[in-house]
C-alpha positions in Angstrom: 4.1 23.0 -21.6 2.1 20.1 -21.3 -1.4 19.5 -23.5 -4.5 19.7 -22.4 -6.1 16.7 -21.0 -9.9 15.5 -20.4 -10.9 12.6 -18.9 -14.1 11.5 -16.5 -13.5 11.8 -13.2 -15.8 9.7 -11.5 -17.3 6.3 -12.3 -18.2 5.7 -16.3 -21.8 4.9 -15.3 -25.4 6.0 -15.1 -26.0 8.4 -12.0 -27.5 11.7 -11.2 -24.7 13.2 -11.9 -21.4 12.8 -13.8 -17.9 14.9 -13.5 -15.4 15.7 -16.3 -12.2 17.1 -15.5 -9.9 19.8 -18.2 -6.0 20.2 -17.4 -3.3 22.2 -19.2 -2.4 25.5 -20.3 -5.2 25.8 -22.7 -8.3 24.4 -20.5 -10.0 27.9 -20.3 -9.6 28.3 -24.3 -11.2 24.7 -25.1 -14.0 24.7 -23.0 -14.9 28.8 -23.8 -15.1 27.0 -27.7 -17.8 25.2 -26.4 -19.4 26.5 -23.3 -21.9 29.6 -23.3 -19.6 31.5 -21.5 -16.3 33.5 -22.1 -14.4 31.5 -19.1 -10.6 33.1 -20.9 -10.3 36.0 -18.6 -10.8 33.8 -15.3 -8.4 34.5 -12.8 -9.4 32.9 -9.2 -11.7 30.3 -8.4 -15.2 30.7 -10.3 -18.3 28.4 -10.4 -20.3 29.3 -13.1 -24.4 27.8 -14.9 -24.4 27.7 -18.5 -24.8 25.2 -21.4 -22.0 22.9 -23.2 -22.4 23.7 -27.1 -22.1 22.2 -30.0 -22.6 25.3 -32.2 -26.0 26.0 -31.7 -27.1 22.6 -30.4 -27.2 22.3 -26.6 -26.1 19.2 -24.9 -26.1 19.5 -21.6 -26.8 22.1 -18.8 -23.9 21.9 -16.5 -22.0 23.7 -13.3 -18.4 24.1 -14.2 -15.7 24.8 -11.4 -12.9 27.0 -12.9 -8.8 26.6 -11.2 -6.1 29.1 -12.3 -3.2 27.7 -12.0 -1.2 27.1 -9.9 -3.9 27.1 -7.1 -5.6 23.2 -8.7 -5.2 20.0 -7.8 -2.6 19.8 -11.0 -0.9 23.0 -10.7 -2.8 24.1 -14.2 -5.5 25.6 -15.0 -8.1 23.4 -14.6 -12.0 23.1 -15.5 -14.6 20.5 -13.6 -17.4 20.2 -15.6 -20.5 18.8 -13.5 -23.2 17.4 -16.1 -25.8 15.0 -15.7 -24.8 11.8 -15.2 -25.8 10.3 -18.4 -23.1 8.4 -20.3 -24.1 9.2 -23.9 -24.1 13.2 -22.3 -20.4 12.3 -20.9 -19.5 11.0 -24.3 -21.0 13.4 -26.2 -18.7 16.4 -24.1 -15.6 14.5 -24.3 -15.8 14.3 -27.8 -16.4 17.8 -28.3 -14.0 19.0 -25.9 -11.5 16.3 -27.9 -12.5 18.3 -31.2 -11.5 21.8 -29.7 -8.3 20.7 -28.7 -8.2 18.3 -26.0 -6.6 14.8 -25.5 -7.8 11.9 -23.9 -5.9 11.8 -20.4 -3.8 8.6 -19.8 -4.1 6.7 -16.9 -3.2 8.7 -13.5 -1.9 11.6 -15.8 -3.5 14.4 -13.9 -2.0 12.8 -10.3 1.3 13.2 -12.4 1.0 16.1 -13.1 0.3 17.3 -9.6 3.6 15.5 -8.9 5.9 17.4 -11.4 4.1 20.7 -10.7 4.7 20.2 -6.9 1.9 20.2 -5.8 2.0 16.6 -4.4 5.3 14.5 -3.5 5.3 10.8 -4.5 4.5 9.6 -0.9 1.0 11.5 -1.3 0.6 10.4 -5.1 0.7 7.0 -3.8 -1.6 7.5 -1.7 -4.3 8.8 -3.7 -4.4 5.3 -5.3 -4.3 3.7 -1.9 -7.5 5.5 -0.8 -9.3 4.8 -4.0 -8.1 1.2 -2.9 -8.9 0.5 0.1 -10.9 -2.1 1.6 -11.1 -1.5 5.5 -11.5 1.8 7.0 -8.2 1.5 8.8 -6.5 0.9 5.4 -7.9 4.0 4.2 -7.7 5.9 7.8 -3.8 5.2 7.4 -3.7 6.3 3.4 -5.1 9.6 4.5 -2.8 10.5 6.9 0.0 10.0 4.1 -2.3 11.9 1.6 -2.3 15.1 4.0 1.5 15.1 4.6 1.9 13.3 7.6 3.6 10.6 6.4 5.9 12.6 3.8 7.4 14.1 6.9 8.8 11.3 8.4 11.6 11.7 6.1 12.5 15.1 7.1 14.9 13.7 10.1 16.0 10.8 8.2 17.1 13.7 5.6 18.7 15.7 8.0 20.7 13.1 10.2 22.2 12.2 6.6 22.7 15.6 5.4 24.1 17.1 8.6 27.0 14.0 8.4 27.6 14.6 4.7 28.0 18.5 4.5 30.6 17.8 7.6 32.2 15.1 5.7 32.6 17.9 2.5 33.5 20.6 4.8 36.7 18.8 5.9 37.7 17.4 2.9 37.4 21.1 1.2 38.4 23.2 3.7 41.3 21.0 5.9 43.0 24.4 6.5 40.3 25.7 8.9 40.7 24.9 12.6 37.6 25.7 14.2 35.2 23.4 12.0 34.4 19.9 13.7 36.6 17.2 12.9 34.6 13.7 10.5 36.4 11.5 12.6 35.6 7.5 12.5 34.2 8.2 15.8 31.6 10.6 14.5 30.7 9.0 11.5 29.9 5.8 13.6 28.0 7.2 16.1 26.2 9.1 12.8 25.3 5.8 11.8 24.1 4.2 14.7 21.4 7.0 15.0 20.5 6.7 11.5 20.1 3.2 11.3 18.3 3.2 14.8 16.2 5.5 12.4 15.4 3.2 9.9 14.6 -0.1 11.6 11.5 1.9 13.4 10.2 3.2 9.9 10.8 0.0 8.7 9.0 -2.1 11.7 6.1 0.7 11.6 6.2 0.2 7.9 5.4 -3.7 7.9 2.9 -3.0 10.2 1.3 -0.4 8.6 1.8 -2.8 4.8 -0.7 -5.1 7.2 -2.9 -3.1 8.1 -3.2 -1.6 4.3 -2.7 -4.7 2.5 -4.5 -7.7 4.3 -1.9 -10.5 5.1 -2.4 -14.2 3.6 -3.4 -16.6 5.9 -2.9 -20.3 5.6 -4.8 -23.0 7.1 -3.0 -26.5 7.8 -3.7 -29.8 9.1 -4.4 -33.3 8.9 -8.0 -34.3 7.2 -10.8 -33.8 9.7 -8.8 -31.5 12.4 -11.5 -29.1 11.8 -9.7 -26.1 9.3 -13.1 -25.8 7.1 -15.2 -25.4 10.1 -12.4 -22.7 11.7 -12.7 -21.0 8.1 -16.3 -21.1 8.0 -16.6 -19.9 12.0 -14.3 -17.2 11.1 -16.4 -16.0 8.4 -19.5 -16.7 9.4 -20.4 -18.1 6.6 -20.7 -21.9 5.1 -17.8 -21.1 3.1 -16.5 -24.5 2.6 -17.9 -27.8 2.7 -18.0 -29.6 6.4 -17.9 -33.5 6.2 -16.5 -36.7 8.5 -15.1 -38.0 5.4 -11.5 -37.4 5.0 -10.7 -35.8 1.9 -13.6 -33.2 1.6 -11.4 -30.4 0.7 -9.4 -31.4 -2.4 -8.5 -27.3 -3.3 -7.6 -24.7 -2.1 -11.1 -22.3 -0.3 -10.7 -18.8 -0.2 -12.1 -15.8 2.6 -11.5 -12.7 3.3 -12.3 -11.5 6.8 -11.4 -8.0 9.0 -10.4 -8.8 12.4 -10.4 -5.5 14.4 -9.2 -3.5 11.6 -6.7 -6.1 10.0 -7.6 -7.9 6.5 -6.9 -11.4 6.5 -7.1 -13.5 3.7 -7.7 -16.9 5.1 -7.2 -20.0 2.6 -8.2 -23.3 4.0 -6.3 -26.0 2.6 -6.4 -29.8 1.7 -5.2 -32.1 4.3 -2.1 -32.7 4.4 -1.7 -36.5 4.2 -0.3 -39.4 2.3 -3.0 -40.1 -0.5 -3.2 -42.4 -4.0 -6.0 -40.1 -4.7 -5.0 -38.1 -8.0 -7.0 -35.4 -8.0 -6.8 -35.5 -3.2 -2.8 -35.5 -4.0 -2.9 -32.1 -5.9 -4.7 -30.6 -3.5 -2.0 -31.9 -0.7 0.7 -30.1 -3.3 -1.0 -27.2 -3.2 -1.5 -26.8 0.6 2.6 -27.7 0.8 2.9 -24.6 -1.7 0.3 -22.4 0.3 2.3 -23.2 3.5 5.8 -21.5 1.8 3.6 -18.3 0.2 1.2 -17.2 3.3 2.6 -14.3 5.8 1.0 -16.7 8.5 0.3 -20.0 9.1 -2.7 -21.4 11.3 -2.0 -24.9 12.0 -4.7 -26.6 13.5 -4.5 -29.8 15.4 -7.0 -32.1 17.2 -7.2 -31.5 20.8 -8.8 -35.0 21.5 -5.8 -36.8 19.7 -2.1 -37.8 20.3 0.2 -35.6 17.8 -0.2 -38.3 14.8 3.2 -38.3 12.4 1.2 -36.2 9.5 0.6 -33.3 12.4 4.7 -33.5 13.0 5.3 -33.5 9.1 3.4 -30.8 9.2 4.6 -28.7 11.9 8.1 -29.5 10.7 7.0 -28.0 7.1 6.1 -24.9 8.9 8.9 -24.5 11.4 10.5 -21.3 10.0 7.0 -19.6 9.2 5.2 -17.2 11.4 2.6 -19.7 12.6 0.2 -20.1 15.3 -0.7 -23.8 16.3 -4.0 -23.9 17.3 -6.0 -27.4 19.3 -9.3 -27.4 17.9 -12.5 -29.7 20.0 -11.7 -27.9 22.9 -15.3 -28.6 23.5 -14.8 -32.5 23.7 -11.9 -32.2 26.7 -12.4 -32.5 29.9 -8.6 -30.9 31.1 -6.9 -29.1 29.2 -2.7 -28.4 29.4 -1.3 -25.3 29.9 0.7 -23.4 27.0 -1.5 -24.3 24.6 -4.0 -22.8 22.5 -7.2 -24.3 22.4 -10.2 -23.2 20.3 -13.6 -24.4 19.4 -14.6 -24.4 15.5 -17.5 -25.8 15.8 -19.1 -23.7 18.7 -17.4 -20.2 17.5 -14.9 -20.1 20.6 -12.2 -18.2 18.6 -11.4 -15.5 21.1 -7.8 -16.7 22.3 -7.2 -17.1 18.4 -8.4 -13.6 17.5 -6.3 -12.3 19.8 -3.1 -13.9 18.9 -2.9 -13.6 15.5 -2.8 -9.8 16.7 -0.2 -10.2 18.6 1.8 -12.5 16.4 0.8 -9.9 13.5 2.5 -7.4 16.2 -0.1 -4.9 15.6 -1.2 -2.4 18.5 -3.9 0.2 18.8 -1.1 2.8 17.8 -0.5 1.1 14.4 -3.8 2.2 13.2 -3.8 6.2 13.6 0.4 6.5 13.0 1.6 7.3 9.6 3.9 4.8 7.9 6.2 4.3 4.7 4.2 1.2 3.6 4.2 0.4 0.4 6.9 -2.1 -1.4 8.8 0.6 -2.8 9.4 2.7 0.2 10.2 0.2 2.2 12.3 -1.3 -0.3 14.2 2.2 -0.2 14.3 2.2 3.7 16.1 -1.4 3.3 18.9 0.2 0.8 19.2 2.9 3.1 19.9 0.7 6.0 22.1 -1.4 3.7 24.0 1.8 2.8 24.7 3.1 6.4 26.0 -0.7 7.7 28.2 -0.4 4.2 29.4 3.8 5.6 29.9 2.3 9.2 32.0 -0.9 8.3 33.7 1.5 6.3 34.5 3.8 9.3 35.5 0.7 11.3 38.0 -0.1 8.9 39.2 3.4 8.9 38.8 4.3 5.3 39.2 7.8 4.1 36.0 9.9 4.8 35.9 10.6 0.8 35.2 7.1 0.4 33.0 6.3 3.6 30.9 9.6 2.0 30.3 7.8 -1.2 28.3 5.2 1.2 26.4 7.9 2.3 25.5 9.7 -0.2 23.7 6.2 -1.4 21.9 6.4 1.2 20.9 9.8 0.9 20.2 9.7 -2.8 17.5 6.9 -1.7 15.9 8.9 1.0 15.3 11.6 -1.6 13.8 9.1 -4.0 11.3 7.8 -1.5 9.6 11.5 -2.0 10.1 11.0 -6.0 12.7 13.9 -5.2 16.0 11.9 -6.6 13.5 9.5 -8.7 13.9 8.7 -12.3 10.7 10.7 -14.7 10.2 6.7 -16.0 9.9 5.2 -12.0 6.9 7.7 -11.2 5.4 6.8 -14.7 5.7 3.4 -13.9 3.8 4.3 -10.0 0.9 6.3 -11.9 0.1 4.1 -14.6 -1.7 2.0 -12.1 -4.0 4.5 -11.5 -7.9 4.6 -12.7 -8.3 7.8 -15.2 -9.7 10.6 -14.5 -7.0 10.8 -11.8 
């Protein structure tokens, strides 16, 4: 049985109105000790007026919502009590409700609950704090679809494909005798594995996408002083974000932005340029841009059209060789012809089209990306990696023609971390690491 919890459900300031959320086995009890009415005997959905108590003084007139259990959000019984939104009122009901029983609920401890109860699986507890999270509608567009299910059931042929083999595997090493059961040959278990890892690299492409898409990806901005990257920062923010000079130099740290390009979050940092310097202070800002280059997803490195490539533009597009990068000619403006192949933009009179666009297409995000459910988080698709590692492990095995026992043992790896991305094989102290980033009150 687990205690009965009360927390504030929605944000701890002053508004028209405020909402305080009981869960446990004894909600109905604590709040009848303190509400005008008998709520004990409830057993369906009830919404009810009355007055929260404190023996004869009245705090508050409220609306309470009343769940039996197991038809709530937790699974519990569970009691919504809608006051006004005053934070002394707030306090003053918490602290009665703590006196008739109650506990203060820890962070994410009803989303927990909803998880052990059932009612939720860890894909869609996740995604409760995604939505809360998100900062583009697509982000939270995509958290939805994993909140109502969608995503969840991706795993279901994952699941199978590796149920299906192992259940054959067991059947032949338990029952050799029988002769009409399908041989687990190598050939089988290989062609098994093919599928499944076919499987896999799609939920993991869709997944990287969709981590985009939730996430933002970190953008760097690179070149020689006075190419033009704090005029391409500030053109693709619209904003005077950071300082615009002819002296080389200006930018001695690292200037921050955050922009959403047709539904993807970029976090754009314009760095120092990259060059050889005695300045002290110039020289840690040329450190940190060297640093930025080997953190950001992607790398914008920005040249001047009107100039020959200089040796500090081929230090620097040697530094970024094995990044994602785009390499962008910037003054298009001031050329008269321009070569084919190349990218060629305008900072300072906003022609950023061609770079919009690639940066999509380097980003390899489509149209379909943005309404298709996705495991997207680090953890699942951390899991989907030791899942794929698991089946090259059952196939090599195959290939070597190991006994099926032992090629199983590969398998069932990979099957115990297709359960876990689901919270279904998952350790109690893994989910209670997951919700204790969430807010309370959820």
């Amino acid at each position: 049985m687990f205690e009965t919890i009360v927390a504030l459900a929605t944000a701890p300031m002053k508004s028209a109105l405020s909402l305080i959320r009981v869960s446990g086995e004894d909600s109905f009890s604590v709040v009848s000790k303190c509400f005008s009415k008998d709520i004990t005997n409830i057993d369906k959905r009830t919404a009810l007026v009355g007055e929260i108590k404190d023996g004869d003084k009245i705090i508050d007139e409220v609306v309470i919502v009343c769940y039996k259990g197991p038809k709530s959000f937790t699974g519990e019984d569970l009691v919504e009590i809608i006051c006004h939104g005053s934070m002394l009122i707030v306090n003053e009901i918490i602290e009665l409700l703590l006196s008739k029983g109650a506990r203060l609920a820890e962070r994410g401890e009803y989303s927990m609950r909803a998880f052990l109860n059932q009612k939720i699986d860890l894909v869609q507890a996740e995604a409760i704090n995604d939505v809360i999270n998100a900062t583009t509608k697509e982000a939270k567009d995509l958290s939805l679809l994993a909140l109502s299910g969608e995503t969840s059931s991706l795993v279901e042929p994952l699941r199978k494909k590796l149920a299906d083999i192992i259940s054959l595997i067991e059947v032949n090493i338990d029952y050799p005798e029988y002769q009409d059961i399908e041989v687990a040959n190598k050939e089988k278990i290989i062609k098994s594995a093919d599928e499944i890892i076919a499987l896999v690299d799609s939920l993991i492409s869709d997944g990287e996408k969709g981590r985009i898409i939730k996430d933002g990806v970190k953008v760097a901005i690179v070149g020689k002083p006075n190419v033009g990257k704090s005029s391409l920062l500030n053109a693709l923010m619209g904003e005077e974000k950071a300082i615009v000079t002819d002296i080389k130099g200006t930018t001695r740290d690292i200037v921050e932005g955050d922009i959403n390009l047709k539904g993807i979050l970029l976090h754009l940092l314009d760095t120092a340029g990259i060059r050889e310097s005695n300045d002290k202070i110039e020289s840690i800002g040329i450190n940190k841009s060297i640093k930025m280059i080997e953190e950001a997803e992607l790398v914008i490195v920005v040249l001047d059209a009107t100039e020959e490539l200089s040796d500090e533009d081929k230090q620097i597009l040697e530094l970024s060789k094995d990044k994602k990068r785009i390499v962008v000619y910037n003054k298009s403006d001031l050329l008269e012809k321009k070569e084919d192949g190349n990218l060629y933009i305008s900072a300072l009179e906003n022609d950023l089209d061609e770079l919009t666009n690639k940066i999509k297409e380097v980003l390899g995000i489509e149209d379909n990306n943005f309404h298709h459910p996705s495991l997207n988080n680090a953890r699942q698709i951390g899991l989907l990696k030791q899942i794929k590692e698991s089946m090259l492990q059952a196939k090599q095995d195959s290939e070597l023609d190991l006994s099926v026992d032992l090629v199983s043992v590969s398998l069932m790896d990979a099957y115990r971390a297709t359960m876990e991305i689901l919270g279904l094989a998952s350790d109690i102290d893994i989910s209670k690491e997951i919700f204790s980033r969430f807010c309370v009150g959820k």
